[in-house]
C-alpha positions in Angstrom: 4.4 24.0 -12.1 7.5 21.9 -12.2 7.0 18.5 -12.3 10.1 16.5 -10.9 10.5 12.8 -11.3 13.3 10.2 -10.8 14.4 8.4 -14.0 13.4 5.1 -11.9 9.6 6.3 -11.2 6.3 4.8 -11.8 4.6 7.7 -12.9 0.4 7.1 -12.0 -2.0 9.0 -14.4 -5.2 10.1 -12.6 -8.3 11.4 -14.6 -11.7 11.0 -15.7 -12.0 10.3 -19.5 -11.2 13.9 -21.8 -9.1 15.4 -19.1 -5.9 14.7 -20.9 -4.1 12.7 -19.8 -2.6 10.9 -22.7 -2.3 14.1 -24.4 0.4 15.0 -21.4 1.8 11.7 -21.9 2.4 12.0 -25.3 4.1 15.8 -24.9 6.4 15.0 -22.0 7.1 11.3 -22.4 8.6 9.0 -24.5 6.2 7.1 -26.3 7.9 4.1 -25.0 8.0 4.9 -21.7 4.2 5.4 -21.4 2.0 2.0 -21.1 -1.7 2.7 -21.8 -4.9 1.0 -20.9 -6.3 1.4 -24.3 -3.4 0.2 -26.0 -3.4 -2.6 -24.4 -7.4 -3.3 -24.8 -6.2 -2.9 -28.2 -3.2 -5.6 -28.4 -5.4 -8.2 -26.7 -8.8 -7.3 -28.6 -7.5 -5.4 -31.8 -10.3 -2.5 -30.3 -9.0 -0.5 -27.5 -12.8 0.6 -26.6 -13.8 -3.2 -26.4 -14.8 -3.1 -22.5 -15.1 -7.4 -22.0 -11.2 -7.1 -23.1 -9.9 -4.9 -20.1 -9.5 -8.0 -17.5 -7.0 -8.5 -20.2 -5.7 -5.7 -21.2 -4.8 -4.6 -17.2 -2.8 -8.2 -16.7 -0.8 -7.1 -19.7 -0.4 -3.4 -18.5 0.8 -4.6 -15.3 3.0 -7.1 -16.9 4.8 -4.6 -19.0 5.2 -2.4 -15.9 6.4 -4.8 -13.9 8.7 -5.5 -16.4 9.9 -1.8 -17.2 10.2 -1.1 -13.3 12.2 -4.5 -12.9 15.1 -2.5 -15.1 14.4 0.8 -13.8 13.4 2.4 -16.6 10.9 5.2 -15.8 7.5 4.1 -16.7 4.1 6.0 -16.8 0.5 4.5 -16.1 -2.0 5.8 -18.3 -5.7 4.7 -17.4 -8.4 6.8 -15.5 -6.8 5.3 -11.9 -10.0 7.4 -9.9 -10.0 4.5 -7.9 -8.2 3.6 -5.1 -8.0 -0.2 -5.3 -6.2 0.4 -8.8 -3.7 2.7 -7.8 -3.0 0.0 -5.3 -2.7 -2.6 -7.5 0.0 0.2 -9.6 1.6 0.7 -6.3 2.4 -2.7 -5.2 4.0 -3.1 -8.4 6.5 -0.3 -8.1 7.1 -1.6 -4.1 8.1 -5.0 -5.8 10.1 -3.6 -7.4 11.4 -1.3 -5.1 10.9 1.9 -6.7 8.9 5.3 -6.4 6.1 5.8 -7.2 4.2 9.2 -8.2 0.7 10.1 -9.0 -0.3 13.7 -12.0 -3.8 14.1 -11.2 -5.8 15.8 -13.4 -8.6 17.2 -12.3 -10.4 19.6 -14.7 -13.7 20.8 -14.7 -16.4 18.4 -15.3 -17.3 20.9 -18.8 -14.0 21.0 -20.2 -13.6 16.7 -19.9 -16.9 16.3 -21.2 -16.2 18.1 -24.4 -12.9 17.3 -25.0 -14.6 13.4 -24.7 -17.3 14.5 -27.6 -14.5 15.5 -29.8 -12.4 11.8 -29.7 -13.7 9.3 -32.0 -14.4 6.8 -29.1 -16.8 8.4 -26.7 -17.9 7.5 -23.6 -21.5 8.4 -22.1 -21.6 11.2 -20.1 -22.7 9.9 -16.7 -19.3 7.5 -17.0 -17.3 10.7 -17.0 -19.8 12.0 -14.1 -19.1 8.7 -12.1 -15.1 8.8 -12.5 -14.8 12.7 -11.8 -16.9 11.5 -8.7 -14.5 8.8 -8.0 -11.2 11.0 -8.2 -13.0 13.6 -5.8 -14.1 11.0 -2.9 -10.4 9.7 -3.3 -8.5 13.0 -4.0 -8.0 14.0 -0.2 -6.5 10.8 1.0 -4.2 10.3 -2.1 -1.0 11.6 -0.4 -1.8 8.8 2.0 -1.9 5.5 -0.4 2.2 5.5 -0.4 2.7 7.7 -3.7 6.3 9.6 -3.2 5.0 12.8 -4.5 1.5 13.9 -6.0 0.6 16.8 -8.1 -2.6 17.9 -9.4 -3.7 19.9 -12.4 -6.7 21.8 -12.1 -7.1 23.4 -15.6 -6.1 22.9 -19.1 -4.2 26.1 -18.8 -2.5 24.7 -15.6 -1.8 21.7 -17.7 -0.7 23.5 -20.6 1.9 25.2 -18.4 3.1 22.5 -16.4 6.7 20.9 -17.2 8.0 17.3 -16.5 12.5 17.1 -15.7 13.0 13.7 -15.3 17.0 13.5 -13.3 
């Protein structure tokens, strides 16, 4: 799968926890381009895990992409975003700023997310992973709807593995 972006985009990561998301980020973006919840739990708290730090940590994420957008640089999103309300919040942000806006979903199975989430140093219970999976799956068929320019959704780490990003 071809993954085609404007240079201008905000580009919305959607995913439980483990399903790769940042790993993507990392392999088809450039690390400046890509603005990540725990990152920023991390500036605000010096512990991206620290949960009473994402009220925080979101107010800087938006700021950042407000910011990015504002000059048209292409900037990604990288949080879970299962739920619709925050992919709003993402989307009025690119409308201010008058520019596109394009949700990668990544919907792997609920096995391969919980494992990979074992093998990370921070891990998160199981049943969170359970409730976000949940979350992207209620929202998944009225996505296209929420005002994203394009959507695209992985269903596999192979399907991942294979997809490419050109940004023009």
């Amino acid at each position: 799968m071809e993954i085609r972006l404007p240079r201008d985009a905000l580009v919305v990561l959607v995913g439980p926890a483990g399903c790769g998301k940042s790993t993507f980020a990392a392999r088809h973006f450039l690390p400046t381009q890509v603005v990540a919840s725990d990152a920023c739990r991390a500036l605000v708290s010096d512990d991206e895990s620290n949960p009473a730090s994402s009220r925080d940590a979101f107010a800087l994420m938006h700021l950042i992409i407000g910011m990015r957008l504002k000059r048209g640089r292409l900037t990604v999103a990288d949080a879970t975003n299962v739920r619709a309300e925050k992919r709003g919040e993402l989307l009025e942000i690119a409308r201010r700023h008058r520019r596109p806006a394009a949700a990668i979903v990544f919907e792997l199975p609920e096995a391969v997310c919980q494992e990979r989430n074992r093998a990370r140093g921070r891990v998160l219970p199981p049943q969170a992973i359970r409730a976000q999976l949940r979350g992207l799956r209620e929202s998944l068929p009225r996505l296209a709807d929420e005002g994203f320019s394009a959507v695209w959704v992985l269903h596999s780490a192979e399907e991942t593995e294979a997809a490419s990003v050109r940004i023009s």
